[in-house]
N, C-alpha and C positions, 0 to 999 in steps of 0.2 A: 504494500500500500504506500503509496505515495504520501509523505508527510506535510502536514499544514503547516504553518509559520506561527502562529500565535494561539494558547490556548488559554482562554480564562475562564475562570471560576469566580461567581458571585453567589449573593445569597439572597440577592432580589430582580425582580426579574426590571425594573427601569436602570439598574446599578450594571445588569449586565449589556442592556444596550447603551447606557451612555459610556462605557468601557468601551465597546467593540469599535461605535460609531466613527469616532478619525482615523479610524482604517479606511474604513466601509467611504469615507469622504475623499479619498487620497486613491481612489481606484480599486481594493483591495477588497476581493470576494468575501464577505461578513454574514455570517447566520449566528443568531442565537436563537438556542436552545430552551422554551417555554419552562417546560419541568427537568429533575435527571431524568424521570420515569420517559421524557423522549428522546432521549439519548440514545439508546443502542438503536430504536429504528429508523432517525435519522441519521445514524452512521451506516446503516446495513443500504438506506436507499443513496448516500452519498456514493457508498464502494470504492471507488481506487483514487478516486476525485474528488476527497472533503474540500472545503472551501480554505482559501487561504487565513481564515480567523476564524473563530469558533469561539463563544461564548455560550458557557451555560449556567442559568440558573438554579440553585439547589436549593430555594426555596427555604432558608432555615435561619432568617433573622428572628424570627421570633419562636423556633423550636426551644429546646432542651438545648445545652451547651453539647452532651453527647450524642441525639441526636444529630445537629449541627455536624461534630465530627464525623459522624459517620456516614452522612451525605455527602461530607467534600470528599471524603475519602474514597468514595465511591464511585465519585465525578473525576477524579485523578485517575486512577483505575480504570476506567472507559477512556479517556482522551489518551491516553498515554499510547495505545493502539495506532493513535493519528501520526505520537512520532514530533510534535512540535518541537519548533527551534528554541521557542520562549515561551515561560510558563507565567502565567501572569493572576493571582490574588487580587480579587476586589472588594474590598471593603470599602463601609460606608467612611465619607470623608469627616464624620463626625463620630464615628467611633460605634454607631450604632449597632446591634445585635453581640455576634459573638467573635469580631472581628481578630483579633487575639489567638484564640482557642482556634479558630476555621485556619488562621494563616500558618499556626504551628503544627495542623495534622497535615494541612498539606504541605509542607515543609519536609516533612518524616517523612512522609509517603515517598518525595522524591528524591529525599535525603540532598537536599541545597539548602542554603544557609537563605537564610529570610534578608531584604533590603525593603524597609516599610518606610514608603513616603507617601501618605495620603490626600497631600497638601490639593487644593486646586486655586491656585490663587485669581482664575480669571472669575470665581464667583467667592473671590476674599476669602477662601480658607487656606492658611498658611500653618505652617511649621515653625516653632521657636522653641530651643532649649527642650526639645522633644514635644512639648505641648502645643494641640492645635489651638489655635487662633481664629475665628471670626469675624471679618471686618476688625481689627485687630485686639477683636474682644475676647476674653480668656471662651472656652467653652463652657466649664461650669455658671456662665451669665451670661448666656444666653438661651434665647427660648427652645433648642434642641435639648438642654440638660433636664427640660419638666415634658419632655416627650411621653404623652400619657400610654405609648403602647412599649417602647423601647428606650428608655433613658441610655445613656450614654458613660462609661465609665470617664472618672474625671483625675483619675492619674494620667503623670507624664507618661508618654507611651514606652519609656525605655522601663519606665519601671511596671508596666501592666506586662511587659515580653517575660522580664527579669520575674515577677512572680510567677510564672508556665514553667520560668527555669531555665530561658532561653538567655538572660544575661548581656543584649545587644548593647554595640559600639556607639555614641551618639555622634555624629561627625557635622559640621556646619559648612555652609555652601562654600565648593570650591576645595575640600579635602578631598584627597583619594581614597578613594574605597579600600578599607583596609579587607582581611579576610574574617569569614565566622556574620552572625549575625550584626545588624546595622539599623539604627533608625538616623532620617536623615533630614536635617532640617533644610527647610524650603520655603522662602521669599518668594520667588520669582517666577516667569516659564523659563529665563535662560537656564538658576539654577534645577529645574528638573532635564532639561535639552540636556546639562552637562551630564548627570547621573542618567539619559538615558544612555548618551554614548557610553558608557561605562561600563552598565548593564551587558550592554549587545557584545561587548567586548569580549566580554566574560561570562555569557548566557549560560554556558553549561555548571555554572558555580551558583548562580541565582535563581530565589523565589523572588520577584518584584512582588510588593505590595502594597496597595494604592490605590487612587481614584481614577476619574476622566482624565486630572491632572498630568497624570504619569505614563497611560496609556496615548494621550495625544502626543505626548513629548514621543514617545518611542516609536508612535504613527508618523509623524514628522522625520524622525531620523531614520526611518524604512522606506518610506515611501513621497519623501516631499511633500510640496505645499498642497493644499487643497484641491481638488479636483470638483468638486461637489459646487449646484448652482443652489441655491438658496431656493426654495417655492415660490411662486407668484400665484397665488390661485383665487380661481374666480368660480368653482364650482361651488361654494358655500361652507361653512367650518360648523361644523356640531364639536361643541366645548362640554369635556365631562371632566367636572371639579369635585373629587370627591376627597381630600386632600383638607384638615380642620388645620392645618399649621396656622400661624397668625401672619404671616409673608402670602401664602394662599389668600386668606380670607382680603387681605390688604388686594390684593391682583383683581380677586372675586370685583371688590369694590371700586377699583377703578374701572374697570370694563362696564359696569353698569350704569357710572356716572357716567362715562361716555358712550357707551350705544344703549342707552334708555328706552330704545323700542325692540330692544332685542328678543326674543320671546326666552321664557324662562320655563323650566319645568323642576318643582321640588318635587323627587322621587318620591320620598317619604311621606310627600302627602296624595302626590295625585299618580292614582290608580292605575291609567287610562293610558294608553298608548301614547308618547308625544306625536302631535301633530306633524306633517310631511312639509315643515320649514324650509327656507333655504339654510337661514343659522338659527343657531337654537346654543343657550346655558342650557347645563344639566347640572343641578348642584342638589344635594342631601334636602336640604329645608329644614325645619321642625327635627326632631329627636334625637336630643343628646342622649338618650338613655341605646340608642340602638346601637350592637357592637360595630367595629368596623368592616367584619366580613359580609354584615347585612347590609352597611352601607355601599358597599363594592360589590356586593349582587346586585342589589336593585337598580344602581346606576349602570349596571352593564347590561342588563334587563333592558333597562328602557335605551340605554342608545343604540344595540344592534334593536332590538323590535321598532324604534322607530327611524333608522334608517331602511331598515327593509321596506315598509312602505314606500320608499324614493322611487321602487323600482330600477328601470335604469341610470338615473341622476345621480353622478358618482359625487361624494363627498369628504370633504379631509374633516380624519375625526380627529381629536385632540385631547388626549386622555392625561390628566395630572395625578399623579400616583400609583405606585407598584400593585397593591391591591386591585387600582381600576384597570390596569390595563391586562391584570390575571385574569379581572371575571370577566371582561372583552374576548379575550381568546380561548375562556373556555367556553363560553356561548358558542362561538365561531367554531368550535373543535379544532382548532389550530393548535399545533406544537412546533413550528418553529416559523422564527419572523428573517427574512431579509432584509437587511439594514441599508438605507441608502448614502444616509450620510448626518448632520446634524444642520437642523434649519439657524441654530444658535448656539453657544454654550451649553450643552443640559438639556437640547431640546431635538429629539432626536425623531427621523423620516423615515419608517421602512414602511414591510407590508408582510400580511401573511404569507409565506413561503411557497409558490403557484398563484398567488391571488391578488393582480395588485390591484382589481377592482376595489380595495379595501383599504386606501393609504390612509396610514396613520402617525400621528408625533404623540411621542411621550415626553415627559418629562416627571421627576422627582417631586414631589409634596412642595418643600422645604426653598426650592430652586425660582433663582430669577429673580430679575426686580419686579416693579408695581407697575410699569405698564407695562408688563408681556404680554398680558392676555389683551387687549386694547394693541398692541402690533399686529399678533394672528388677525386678530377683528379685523384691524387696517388691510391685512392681507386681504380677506376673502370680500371684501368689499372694491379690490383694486381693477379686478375680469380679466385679469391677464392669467396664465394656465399651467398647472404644475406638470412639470416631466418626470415622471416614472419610468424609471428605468428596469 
C-alpha cells in the first residue's frame, strides 16, 4: 500500500477538520474521518490510494480518560497500515478534554517523543513559559476555564506532561529542539514555521502536538502558499448555531442586528419543519435545562429536514460546533467529509465524501470574532457562486 503523508488524530470531529484543512487548501488530497468506527471501511474502499492527509476523529473529548486512551490507541493502530510520513496529535488549543493523556498513549503507541505546541496565534492563542494564553489573557480567566461541559486543566503544560510522567523540555522560540519530550513556546506563525521545519526534519523522532496552528505551519512548509479560493456564494446560507459559548452568543447577536429580517427558527420551541428559505438562523431558543446532545439532535433535525425541502436549490450550510456538525452527518449517514480548504481561520469548506450537492463550513463553538457570522450573511447575499471542487 502506498503510504499517505500526514496522519492525524483528534478527539473532535471540527478539531479534526480544522487540523486537516491547510493541506486540503494548499492542493493536498484531505479526508477526515467522521467516527474511528469508519475507519477500517474507509481504508478498505480507499485501497492502494488513501489520500494524501487523513484525519480522524475519535470522538473522546468528553469520554472516560481511558476510554479516550483506548480510542487513540486504536486510531494509531489503523493508520499506521497507511504508513504516514508524519504523525500529527490534535488537541484542543485550550487544553480541553483529555488532551495530555490522548497525546501520551499515542506517543507509546508509536514510541516518538511528544513536541506539544498548541499555540494558534492567528485567533490569539499563544504559548508563554508553557502556559496558554488568550488574547494575552492567562486561560484560567477566561471564559473556556467555566466551560460547562469540558473545563480545561489550568496547569502549565510542562507540568500537566511531567504528572503522566513524561517530564518534557520547555524551550522558547528560536531554541533547537533538543531530544526526548518538549513543550514549546509560541508567539508567532514564524515561531511555529521554524518548529515546523524542524519537525519534518526529524519526523521519524516526533509526535507533533497541536492545533490549526501547527498543522498550517507544517501545510505551508509541505506544500506552499495557499491554493484555495475563498467562496462567493449566492445560492443562500442556512446558519446552524448550536454552540452557548459567550463569543457565539456575541456572533449570534450581531448577525441579527444586522440582517433583522433574516428568518429564525428556535428548534426547541418550534416543532415544525423550517420553512424552504433562501437563508435561514437555526439556533436552540428557550431551554437551558436541555443536554447538549438534544441540542445537537434537534438542530441537525431540522437543518437537513428542512433543506430537503429545497429540492434541487443547493445550499451552503454553516454548522458552529462539533456536536452540530456530528448530528449533520449522522442524519446524512455520512462517515467521511472531503475537505476543501478553509473559507477563514477556523472556518473550514468541505462536503460529504461523493456528495458535494451538500457543501458545508464548520467551525469550533469558541472560534472567530463578532462579525463572522454577518461576513457569511455578506457572503450569500453577494450572487456571485461557490466552486466545488
Amino acid at each position: 500500500m502506498n503510504g499517505c503523508r500526514v496522519a492525524i488524530v483528534a478527539d473532535d470531529l471540527t478539531g479534526a477538520l480544522d487540523a486537516a484543512a491547510p493541506f486540503a487548501s494548499r492542493g493536498a488530497m484531505t479526508r477526515v474521518v467522521v467516527t474511528l468506527e469508519h475507519l477500517p471501511m474507509a481504508m478498505k474502499r480507499w485501497g492502494m490510494e488513501p489520500p494524501e492527509v487523513v484525519a480522524v476523529n475519535t470522538e473522546s473529548r468528553h469520554l472516560s480518560a481511558q476510554s479516550a486512551i483506548d480510542r487513540v490507541e486504536r486510531a494509531v493502530s489503523l493508520l499506521a497500515s497507511l504508513s504516514p510520513a508524519l504523525w500529527f496529535k490534535k488537541i484542543d488549543s485550550t487544553l480541553r478534554g483529555h488532551a495530555v493523556s490522548e497525546s501520551l498513549a499515542a506517543s507509546r503507541e508509536l514510541a516518538r517523543s511528544v513536541l506539544v505546541a498548541p499555540a494558534v496565534p492567528a485567533q490569539g492563542r499563544t504559548t508563554r513559559r508553557g502556559r496558554v494564553l488568550v488574547h494575552g489573557i492567562p486561560l484560567e480567566a477566561t471564559d473556556f476555564a467555566r466551560d460547562a461541559r469540558s473545563r480545561p486543566p489550568l496547569e502549565a503544560l510542562d507540568a500537566l506532561f511531567a504528572g503522566k510522567g513524561a517530564r518534557p523540555r520547555k524551550i522558547t522560540p528560536g531554541q533547537p529542539l533538543p531530544s526526548g519530550p518538549v513543550v514549546a513556546d509560541v508567539e508567532t506563525d514564524a515561531d511555529l514555521y521554524r518548529l515546523a521545519q524542524e519537525i519534518w526534519a526529524a519526523r521519524e523522532c516526533w509526535l507533533a502536538v497541536g492545533a490549526a496552528g501547527l498543522t498550517g505551519a507544517l501545510a505551508r512548509y509541505l506544500y506552499g502558499e495557499e491554493q484555495f479560493s475563498p467562496p462567493c456564494d449566492g445560492m443562500g446560507i442556512w446558519l446552524v448555531v448550536g454552540s452557548r459559548s459567550l463569543q457565539t452568543q456575541r456572533q449570534v447577536a450581531r448577525l441579527r442586528e444586522t440582517a433583522s429580517d433574516m428568518p429564525v427558527t428556535e428548534v426547541l420551541r418550534d416543532d415544525e419543519v423550517p420553512l424552504a428559505t433562501c437563508n435561514r438562523l437555526l439556533v436552540p431558543g428557550p431551554g437551558d435545562g436541555d443536554s447538549a446532545d438534544t441540542v445537537a439532535n434537534r438542530l441537525g433535525e431540522a437543518f437537513v429536514s428542512g433543506l430537503c425541502t429545497l429540492q434541487n436549490r443547493r445550499h451552503l450550510g454553516f454548522l458552529t460546533g462539533g456536536d452540530i456538525a456530528m448530528a449533520v452527518l449522522r442524519r446524512l449517514d455520512e462517515g467521511v467529509m472531503t475537505v476543501i480548504g478553509e473559507w477563514e481561520p477556523g472556518v473550514v469548506l468541505g462536503h460529504p465524501e461523493g456528495r458535494d450537492e451538500w457543501p458545508l463550513l464548520t467551525k469550533a463553538g469558541g472560534f472567530g470574532d463578532d462579525e463572522l457570522l454577518v461576513r457569511l450573511w455578506q457572503i450569500a447575499r453577494s450572487h456571485t457562486k461557490v466552486s466545488m471542487s
